[in-house]
C-alpha positions as CSV (number, residue, x, y, z in Angstrom):
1,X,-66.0,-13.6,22.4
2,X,-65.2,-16.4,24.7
3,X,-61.1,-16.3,24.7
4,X,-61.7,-12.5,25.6
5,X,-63.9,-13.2,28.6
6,X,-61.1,-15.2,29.4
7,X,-58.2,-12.8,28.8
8,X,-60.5,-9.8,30.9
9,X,-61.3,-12.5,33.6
10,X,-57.7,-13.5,33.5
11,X,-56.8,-10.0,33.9
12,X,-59.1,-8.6,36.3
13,X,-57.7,-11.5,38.7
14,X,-53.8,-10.7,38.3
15,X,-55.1,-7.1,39.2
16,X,-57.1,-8.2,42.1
17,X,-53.7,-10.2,43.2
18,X,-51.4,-7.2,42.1
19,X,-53.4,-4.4,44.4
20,X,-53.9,-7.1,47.2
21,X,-50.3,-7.8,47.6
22,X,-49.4,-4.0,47.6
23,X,-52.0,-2.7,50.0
24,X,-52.7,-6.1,51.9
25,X,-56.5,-5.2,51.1
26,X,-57.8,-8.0,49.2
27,X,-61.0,-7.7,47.0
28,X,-62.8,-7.5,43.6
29,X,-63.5,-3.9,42.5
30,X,-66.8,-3.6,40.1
31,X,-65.9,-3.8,36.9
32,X,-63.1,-6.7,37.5
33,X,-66.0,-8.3,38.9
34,X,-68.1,-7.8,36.0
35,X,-65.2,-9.3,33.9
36,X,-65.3,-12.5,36.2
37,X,-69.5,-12.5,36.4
38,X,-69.2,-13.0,32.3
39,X,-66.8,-15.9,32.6
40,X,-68.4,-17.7,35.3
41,X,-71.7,-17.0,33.0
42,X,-70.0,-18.6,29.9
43,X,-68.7,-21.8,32.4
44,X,-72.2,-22.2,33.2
45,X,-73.6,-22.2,29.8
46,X,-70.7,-24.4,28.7
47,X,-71.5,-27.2,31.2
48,X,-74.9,-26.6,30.6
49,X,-74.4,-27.7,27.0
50,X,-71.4,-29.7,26.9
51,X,-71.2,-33.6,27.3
52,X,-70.0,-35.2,30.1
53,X,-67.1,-36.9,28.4
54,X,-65.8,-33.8,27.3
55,X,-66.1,-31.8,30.9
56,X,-64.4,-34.6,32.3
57,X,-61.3,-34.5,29.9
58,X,-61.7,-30.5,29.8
59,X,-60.7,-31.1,33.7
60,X,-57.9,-33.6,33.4
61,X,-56.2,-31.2,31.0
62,X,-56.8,-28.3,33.7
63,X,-55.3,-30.5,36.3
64,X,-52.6,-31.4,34.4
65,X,-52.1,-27.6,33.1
66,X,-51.8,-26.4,37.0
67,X,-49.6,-29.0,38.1
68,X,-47.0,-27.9,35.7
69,X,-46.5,-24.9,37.1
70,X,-46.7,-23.1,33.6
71,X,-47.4,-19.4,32.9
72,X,-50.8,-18.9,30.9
73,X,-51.3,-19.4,27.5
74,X,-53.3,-16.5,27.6
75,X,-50.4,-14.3,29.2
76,X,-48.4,-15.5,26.2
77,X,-51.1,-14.5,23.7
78,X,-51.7,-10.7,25.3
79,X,-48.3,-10.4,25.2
80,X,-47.6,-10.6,21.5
């Protein structure tokens, strides 16, 4: 369950970018923002749960993940 909220969230956002950039309208239609309420849902329970130490390395490995500028992991995965 949780890497496909990720994948949908993932994907309702490139779709939200993909229609934004064609018609220069930029918003979240209902059910990609269904996708994204169930994954900001499962980031709440997951710092509700987890301990500190690991939120704090979960965001150093974020950090480090954006800075280099890499495609997704995800995209990768979907892909296959």
């Amino acid at each position: 369950m949780p890497l496909q909220c990720y994948e949908r969230a993932e994907a309702a956002l490139e779709n939200c970018m993909v229609f934004g950039s064609k018609t220069g309208t930029w918003g979240i239609c209902a059910e990609d923002a269904s996708a994204i309420a169930q994954l900001l849902g499962l980031h709440d329970h997951q710092l509700d749960t987890a301990p500190l130490h690991q939120v704090v390395d979960a965001e150093r490995q974020l950090r480090l993940f954006v800075a280099s500028n890499a495609a997704s992991p995800l995209t990768k995965r979907s892909a296959k």
